[in-house]
PDB file as gemmi writes it, atoms N, CA and C in Angstrom:
CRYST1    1.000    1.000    1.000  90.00  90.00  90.00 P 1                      
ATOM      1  N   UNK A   1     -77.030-177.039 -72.481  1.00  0.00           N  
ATOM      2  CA  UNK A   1     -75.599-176.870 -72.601  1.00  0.00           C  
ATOM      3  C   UNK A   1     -75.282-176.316 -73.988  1.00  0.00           C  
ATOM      4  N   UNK A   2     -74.644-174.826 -74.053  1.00  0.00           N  
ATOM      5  CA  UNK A   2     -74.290-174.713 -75.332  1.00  0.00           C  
ATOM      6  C   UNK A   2     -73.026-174.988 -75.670  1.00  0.00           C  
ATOM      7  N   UNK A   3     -72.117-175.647 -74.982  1.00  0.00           N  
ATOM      8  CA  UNK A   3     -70.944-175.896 -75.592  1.00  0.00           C  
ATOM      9  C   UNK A   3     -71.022-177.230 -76.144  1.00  0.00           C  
ATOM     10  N   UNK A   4     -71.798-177.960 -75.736  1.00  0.00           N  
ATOM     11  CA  UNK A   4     -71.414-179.298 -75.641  1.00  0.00           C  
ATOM     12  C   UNK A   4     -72.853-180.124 -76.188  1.00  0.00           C  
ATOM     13  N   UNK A   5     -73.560-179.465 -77.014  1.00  0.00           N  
ATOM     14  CA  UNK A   5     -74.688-179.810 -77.306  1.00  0.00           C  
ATOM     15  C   UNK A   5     -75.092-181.320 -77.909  1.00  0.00           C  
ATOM     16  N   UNK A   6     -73.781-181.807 -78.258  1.00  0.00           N  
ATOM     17  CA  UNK A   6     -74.717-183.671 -78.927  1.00  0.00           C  
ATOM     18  C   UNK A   6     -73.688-183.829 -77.311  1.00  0.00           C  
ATOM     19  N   UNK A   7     -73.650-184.198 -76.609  1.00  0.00           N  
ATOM     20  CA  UNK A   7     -72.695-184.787 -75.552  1.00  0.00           C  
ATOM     21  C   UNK A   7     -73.152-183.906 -73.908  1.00  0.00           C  
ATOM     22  N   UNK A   8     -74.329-183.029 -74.118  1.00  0.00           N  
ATOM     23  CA  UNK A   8     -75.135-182.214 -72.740  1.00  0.00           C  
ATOM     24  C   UNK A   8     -75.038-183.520 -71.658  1.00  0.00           C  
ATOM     25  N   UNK A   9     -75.415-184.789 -71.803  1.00  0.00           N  
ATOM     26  CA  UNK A   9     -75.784-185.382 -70.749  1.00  0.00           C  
ATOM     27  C   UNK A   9     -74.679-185.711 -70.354  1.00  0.00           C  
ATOM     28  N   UNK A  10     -73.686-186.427 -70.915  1.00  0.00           N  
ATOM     29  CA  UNK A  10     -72.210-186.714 -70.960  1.00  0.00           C  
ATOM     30  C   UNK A  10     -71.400-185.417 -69.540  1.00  0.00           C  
ATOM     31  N   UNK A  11     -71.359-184.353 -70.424  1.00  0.00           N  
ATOM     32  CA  UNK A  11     -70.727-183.409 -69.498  1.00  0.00           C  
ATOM     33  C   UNK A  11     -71.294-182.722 -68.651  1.00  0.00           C  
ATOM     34  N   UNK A  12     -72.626-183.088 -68.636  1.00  0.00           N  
ATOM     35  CA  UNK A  12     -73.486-182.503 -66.851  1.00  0.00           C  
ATOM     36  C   UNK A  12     -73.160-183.415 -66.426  1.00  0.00           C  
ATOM     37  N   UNK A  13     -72.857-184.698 -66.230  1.00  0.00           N  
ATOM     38  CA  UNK A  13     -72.908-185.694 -65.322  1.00  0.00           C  
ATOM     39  C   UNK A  13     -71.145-185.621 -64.889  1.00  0.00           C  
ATOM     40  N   UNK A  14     -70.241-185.503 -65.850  1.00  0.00           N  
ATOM     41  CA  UNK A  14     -68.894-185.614 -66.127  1.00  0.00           C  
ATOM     42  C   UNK A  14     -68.490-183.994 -64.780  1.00  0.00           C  
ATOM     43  N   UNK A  15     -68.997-182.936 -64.982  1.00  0.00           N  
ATOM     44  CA  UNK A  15     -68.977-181.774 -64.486  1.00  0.00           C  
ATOM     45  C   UNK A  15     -69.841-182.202 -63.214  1.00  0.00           C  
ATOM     46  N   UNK A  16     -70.979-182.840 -63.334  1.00  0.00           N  
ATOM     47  CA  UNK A  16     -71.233-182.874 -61.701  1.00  0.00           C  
ATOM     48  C   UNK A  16     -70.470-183.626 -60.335  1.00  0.00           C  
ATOM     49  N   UNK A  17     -69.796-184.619 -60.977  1.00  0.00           N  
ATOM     50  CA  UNK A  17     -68.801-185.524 -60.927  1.00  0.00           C  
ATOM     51  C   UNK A  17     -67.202-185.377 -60.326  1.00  0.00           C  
ATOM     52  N   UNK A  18     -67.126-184.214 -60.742  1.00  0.00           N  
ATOM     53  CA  UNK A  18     -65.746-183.473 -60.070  1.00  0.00           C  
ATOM     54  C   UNK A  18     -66.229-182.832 -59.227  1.00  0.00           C  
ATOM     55  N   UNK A  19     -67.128-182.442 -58.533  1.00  0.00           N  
ATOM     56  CA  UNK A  19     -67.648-181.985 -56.752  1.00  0.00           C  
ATOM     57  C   UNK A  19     -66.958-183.297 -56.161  1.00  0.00           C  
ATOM     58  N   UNK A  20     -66.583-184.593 -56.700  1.00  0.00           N  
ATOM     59  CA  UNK A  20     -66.095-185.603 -55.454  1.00  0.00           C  
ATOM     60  C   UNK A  20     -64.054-185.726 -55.218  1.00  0.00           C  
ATOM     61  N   UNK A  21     -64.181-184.435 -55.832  1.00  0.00           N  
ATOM     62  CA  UNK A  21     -62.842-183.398 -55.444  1.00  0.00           C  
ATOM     63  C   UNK A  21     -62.781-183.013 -53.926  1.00  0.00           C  
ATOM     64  N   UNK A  22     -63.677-182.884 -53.239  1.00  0.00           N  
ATOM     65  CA  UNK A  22     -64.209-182.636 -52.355  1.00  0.00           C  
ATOM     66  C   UNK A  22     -64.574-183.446 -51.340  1.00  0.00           C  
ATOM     67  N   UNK A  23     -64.013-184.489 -51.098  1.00  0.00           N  
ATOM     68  CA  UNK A  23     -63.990-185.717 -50.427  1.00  0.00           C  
ATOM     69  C   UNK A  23     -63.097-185.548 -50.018  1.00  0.00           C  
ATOM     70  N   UNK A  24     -61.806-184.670 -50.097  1.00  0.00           N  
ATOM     71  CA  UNK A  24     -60.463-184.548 -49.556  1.00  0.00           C  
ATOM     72  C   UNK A  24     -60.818-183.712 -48.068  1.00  0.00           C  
ATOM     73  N   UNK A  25     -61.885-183.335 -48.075  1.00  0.00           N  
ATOM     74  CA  UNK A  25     -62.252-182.642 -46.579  1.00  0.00           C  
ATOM     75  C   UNK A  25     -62.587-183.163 -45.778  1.00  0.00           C  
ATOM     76  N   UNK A  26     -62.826-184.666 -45.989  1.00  0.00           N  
ATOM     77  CA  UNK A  26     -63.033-185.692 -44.674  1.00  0.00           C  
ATOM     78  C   UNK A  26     -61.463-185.832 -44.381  1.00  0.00           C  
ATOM     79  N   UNK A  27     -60.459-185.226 -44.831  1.00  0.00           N  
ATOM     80  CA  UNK A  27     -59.197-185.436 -43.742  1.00  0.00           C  
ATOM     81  C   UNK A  27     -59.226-184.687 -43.234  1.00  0.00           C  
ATOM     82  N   UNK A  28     -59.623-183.442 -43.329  1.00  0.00           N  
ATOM     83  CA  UNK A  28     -59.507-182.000 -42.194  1.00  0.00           C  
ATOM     84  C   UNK A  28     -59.946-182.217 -40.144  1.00  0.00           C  
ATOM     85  N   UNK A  29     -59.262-181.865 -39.793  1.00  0.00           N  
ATOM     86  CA  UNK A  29     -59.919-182.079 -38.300  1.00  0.00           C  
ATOM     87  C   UNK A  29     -60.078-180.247 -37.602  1.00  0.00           C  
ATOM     88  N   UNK A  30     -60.875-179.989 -37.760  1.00  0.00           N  
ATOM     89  CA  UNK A  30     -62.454-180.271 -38.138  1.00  0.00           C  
ATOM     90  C   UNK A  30     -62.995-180.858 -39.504  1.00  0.00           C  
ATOM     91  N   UNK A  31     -63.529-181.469 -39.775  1.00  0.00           N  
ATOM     92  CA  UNK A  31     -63.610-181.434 -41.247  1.00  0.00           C  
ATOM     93  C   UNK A  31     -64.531-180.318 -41.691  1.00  0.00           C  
ATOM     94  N   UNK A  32     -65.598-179.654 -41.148  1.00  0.00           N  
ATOM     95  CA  UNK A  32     -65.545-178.473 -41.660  1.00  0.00           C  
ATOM     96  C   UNK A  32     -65.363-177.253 -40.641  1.00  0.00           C  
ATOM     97  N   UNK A  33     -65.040-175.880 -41.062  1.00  0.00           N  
ATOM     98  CA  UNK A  33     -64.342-174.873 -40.742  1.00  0.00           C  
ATOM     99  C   UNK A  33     -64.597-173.482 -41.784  1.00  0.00           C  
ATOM    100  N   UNK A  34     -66.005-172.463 -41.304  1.00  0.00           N  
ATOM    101  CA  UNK A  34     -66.601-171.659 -41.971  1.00  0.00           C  
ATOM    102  C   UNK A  34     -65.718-170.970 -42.672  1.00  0.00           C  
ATOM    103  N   UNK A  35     -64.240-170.813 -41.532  1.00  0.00           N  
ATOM    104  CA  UNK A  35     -63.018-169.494 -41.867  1.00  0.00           C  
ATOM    105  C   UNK A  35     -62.066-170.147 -42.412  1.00  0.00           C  
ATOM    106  N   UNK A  36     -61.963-171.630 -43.148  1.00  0.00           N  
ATOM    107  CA  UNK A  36     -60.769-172.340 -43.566  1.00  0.00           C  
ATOM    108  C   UNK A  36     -60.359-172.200 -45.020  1.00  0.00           C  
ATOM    109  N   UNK A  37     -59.655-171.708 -45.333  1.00  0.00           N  
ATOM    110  CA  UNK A  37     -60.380-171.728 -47.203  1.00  0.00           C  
ATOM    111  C   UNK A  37     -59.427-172.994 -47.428  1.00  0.00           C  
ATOM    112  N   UNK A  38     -60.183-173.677 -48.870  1.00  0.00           N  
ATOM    113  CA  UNK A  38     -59.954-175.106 -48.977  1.00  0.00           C  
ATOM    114  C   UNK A  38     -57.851-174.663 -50.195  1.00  0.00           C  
ATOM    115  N   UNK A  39     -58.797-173.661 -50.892  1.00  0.00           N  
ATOM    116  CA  UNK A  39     -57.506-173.621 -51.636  1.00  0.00           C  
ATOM    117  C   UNK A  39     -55.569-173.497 -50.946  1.00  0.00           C  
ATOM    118  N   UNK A  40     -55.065-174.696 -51.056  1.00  0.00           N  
ATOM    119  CA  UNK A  40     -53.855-174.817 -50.429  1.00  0.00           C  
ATOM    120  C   UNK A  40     -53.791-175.757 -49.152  1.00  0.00           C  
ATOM    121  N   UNK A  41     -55.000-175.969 -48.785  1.00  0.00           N  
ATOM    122  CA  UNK A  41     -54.980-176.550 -47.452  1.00  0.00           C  
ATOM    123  C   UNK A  41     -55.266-177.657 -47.643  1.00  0.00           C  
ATOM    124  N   UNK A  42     -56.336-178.087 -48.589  1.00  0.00           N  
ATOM    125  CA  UNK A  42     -56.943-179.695 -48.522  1.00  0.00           C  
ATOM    126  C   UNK A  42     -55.408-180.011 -49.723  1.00  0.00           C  
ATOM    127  N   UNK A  43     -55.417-181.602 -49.526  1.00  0.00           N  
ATOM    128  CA  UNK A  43     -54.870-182.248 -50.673  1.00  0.00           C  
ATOM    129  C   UNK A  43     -55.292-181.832 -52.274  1.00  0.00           C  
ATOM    130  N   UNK A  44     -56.224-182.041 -52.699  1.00  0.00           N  
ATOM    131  CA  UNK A  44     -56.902-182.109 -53.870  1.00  0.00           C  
ATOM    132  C   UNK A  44     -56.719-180.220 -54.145  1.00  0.00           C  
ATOM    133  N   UNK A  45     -56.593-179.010 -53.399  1.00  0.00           N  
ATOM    134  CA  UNK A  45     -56.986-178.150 -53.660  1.00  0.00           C  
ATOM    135  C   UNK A  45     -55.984-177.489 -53.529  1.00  0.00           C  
ATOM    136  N   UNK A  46     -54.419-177.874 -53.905  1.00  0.00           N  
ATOM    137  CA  UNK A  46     -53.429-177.991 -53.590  1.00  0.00           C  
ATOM    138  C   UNK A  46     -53.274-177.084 -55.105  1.00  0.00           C  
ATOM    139  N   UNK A  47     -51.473-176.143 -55.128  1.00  0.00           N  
ATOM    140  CA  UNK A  47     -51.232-175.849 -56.384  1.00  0.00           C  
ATOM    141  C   UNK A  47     -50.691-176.812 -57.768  1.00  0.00           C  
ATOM    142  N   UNK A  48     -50.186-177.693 -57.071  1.00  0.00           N  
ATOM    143  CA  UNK A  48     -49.518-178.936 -58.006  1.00  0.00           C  
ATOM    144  C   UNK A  48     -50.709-179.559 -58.616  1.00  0.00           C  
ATOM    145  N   UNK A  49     -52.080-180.238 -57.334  1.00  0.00           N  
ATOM    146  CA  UNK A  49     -53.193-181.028 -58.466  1.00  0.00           C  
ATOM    147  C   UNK A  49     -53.971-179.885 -59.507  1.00  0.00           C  
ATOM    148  N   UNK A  50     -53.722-178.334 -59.237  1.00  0.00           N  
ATOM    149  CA  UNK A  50     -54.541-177.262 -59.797  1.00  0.00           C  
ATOM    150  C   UNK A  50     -53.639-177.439 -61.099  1.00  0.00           C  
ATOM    151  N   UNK A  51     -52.671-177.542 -61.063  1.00  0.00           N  
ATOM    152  CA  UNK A  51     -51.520-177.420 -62.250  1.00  0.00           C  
ATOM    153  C   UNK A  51     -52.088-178.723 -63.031  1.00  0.00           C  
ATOM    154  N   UNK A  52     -52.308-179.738 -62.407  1.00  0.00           N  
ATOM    155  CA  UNK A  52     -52.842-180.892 -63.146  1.00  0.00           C  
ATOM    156  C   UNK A  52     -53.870-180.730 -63.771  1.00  0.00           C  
ATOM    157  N   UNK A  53     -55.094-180.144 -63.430  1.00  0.00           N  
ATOM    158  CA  UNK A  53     -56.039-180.354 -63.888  1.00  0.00           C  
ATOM    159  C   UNK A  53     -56.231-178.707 -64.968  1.00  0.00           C  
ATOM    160  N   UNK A  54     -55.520-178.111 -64.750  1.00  0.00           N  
ATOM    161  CA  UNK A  54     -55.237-177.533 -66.129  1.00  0.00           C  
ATOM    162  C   UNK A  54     -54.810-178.163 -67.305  1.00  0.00           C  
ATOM    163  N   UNK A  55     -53.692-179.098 -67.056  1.00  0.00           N  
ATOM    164  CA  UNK A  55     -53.149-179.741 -67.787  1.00  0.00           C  
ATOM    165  C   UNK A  55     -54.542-181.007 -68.593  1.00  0.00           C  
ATOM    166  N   UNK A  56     -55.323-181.221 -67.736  1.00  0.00           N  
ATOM    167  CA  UNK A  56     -56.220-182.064 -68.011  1.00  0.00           C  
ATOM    168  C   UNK A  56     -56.966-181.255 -68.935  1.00  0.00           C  
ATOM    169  N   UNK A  57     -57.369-179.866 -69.467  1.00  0.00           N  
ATOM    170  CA  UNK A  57     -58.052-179.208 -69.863  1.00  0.00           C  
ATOM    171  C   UNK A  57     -57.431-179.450 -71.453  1.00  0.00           C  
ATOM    172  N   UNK A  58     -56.076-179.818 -71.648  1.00  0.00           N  
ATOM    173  CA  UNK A  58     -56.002-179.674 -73.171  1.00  0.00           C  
ATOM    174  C   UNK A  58     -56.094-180.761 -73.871  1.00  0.00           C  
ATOM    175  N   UNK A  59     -56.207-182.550 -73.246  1.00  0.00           N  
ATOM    176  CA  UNK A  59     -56.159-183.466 -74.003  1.00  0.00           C  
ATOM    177  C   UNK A  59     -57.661-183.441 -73.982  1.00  0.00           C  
ATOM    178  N   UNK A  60     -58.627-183.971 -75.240  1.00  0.00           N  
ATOM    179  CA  UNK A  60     -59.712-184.093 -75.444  1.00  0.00           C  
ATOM    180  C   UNK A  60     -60.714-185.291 -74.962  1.00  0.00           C  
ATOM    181  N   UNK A  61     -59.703-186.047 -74.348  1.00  0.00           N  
ATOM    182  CA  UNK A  61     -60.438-187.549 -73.191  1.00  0.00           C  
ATOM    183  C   UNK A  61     -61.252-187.163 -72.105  1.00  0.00           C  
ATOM    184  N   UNK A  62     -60.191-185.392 -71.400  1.00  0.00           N  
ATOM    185  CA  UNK A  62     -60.031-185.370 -70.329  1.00  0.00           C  
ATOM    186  C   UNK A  62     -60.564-184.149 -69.960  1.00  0.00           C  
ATOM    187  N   UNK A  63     -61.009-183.433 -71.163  1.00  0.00           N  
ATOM    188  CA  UNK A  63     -61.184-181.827 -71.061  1.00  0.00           C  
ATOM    189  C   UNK A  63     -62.472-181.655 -70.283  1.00  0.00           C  
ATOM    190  N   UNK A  64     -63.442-182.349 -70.671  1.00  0.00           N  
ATOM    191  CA  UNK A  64     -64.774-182.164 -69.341  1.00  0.00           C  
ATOM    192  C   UNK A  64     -64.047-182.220 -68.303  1.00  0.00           C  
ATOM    193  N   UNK A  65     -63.243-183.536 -67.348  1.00  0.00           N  
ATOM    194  CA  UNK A  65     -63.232-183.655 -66.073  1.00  0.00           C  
ATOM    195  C   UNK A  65     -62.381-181.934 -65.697  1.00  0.00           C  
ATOM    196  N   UNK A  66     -61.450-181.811 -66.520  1.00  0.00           N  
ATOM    197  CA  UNK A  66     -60.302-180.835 -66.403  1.00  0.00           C  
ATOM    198  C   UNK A  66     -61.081-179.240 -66.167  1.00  0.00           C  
ATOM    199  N   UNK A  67     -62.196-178.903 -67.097  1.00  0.00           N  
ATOM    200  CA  UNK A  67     -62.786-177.899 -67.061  1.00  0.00           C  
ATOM    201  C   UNK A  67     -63.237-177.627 -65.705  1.00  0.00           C  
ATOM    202  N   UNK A  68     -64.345-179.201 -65.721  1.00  0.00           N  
ATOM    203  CA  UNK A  68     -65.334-178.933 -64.221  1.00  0.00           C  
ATOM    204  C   UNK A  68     -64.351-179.132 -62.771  1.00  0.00           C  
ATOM    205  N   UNK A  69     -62.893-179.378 -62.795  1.00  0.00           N  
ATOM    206  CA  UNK A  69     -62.180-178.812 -62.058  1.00  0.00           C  
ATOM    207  C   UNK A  69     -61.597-177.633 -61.606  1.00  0.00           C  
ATOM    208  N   UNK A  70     -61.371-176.807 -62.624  1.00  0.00           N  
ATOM    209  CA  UNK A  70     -60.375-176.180 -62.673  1.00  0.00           C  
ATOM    210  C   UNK A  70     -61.581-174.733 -62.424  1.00  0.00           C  
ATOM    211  N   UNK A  71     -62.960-174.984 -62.680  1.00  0.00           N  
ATOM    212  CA  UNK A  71     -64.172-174.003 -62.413  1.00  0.00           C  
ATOM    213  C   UNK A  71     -64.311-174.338 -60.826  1.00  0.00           C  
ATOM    214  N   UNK A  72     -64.032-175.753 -60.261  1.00  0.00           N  
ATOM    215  CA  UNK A  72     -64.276-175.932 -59.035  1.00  0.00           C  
ATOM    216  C   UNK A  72     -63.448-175.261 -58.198  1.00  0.00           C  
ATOM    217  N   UNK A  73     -62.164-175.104 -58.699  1.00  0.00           N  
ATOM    218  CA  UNK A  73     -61.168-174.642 -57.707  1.00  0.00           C  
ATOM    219  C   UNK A  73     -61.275-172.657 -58.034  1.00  0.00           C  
ATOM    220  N   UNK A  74     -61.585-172.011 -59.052  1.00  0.00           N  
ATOM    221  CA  UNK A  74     -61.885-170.951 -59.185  1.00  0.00           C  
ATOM    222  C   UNK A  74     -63.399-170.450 -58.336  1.00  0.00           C  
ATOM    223  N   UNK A  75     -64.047-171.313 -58.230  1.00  0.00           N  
ATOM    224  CA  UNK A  75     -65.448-171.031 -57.220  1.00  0.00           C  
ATOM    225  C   UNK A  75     -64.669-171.482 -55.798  1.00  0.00           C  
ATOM    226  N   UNK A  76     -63.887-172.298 -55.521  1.00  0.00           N  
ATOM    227  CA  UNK A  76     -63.092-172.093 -54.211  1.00  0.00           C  
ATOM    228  C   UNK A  76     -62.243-170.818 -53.426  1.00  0.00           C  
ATOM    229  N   UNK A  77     -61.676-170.687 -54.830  1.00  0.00           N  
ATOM    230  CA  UNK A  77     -60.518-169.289 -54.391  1.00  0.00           C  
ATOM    231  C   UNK A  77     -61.391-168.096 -54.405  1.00  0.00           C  
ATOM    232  N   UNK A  78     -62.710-167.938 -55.249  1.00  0.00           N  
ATOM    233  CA  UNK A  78     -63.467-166.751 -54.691  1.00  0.00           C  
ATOM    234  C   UNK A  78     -64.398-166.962 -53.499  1.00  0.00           C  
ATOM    235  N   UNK A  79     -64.415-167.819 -53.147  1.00  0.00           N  
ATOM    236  CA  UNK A  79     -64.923-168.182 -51.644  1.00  0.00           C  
ATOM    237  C   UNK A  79     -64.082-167.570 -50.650  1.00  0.00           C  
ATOM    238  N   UNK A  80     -63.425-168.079 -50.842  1.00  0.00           N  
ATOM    239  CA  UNK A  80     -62.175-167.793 -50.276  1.00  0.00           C  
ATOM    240  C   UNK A  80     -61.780-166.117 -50.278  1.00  0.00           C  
ATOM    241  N   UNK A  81     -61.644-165.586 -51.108  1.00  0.00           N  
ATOM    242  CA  UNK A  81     -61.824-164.141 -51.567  1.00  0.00           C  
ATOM    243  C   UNK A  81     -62.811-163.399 -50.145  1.00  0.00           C  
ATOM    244  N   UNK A  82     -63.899-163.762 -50.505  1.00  0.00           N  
ATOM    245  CA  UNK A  82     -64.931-163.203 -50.160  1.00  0.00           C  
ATOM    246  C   UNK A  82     -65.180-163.588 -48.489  1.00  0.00           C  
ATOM    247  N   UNK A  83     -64.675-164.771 -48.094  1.00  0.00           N  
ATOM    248  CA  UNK A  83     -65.403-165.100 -46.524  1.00  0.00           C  
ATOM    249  C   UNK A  83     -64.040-164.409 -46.030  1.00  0.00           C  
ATOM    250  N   UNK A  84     -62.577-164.518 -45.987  1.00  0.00           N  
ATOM    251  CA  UNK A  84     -61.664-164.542 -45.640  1.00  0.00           C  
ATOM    252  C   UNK A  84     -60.494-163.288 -46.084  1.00  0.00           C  
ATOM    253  N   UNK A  85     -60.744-162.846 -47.416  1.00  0.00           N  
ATOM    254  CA  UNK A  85     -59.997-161.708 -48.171  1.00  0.00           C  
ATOM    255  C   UNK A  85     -58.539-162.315 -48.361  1.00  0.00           C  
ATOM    256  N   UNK A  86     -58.835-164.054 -48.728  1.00  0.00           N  
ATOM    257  CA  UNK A  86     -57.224-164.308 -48.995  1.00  0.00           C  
ATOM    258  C   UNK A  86     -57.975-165.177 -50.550  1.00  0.00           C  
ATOM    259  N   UNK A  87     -56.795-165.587 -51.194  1.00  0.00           N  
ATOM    260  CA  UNK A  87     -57.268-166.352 -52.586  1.00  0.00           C  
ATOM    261  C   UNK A  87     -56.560-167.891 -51.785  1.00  0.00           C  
ATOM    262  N   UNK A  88     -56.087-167.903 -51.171  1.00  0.00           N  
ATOM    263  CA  UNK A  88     -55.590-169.007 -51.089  1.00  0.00           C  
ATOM    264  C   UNK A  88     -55.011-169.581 -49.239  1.00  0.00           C  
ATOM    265  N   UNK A  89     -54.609-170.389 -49.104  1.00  0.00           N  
ATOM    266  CA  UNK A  89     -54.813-170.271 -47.485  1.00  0.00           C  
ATOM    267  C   UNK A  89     -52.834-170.945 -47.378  1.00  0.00           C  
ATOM    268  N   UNK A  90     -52.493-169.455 -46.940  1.00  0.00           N  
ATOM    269  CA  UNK A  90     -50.761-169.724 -46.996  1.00  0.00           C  
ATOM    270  C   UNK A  90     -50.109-170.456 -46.045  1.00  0.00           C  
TER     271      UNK A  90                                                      
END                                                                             
């Protein structure tokens, strides 16, 4: 980790940790769906918690969880991009 070099174990674990963002897809019926994109549709992947966890990016308690979110939902919306040709599911 070069950002985070005395604290590497801290924020791999902290960053692996926000994948359970992703627990919001056991409400989906189907819960999964190749053509569904998550951005807008699940709870958690919503624009209001995206607004949050930006917000989580500037206090320094919170900035790991906030980062490895806010990368989670940007690897969503290019999923999304790419299976579907939408960023977000309207």
């Amino acid at each position: 980790m070069v950002l985070f070099r005395n604290k590497w174990q801290l924020a791999s674990l902290v960053m692996i940790s926000t994948m359970l963002v992703d627990l919001d897809h056991l409400l989906a019926n189907p819960i999964y769906d190749p053509n569904r994109c998550s951005i807008g549709f699940h709870p958690l992947h919503g624009f209001l918690p995206i607004a949050g966890y930006l917000l989580l990016c500037f206090h320094p308690l919170t900035r790991l969880a906030g980062i490895g979110l806010v990368i989670h939902m940007a690897l969503d919306a290019i999923d999304c991009q790419l299976t579907s040709g939408l960023w977000y599911m309207p």
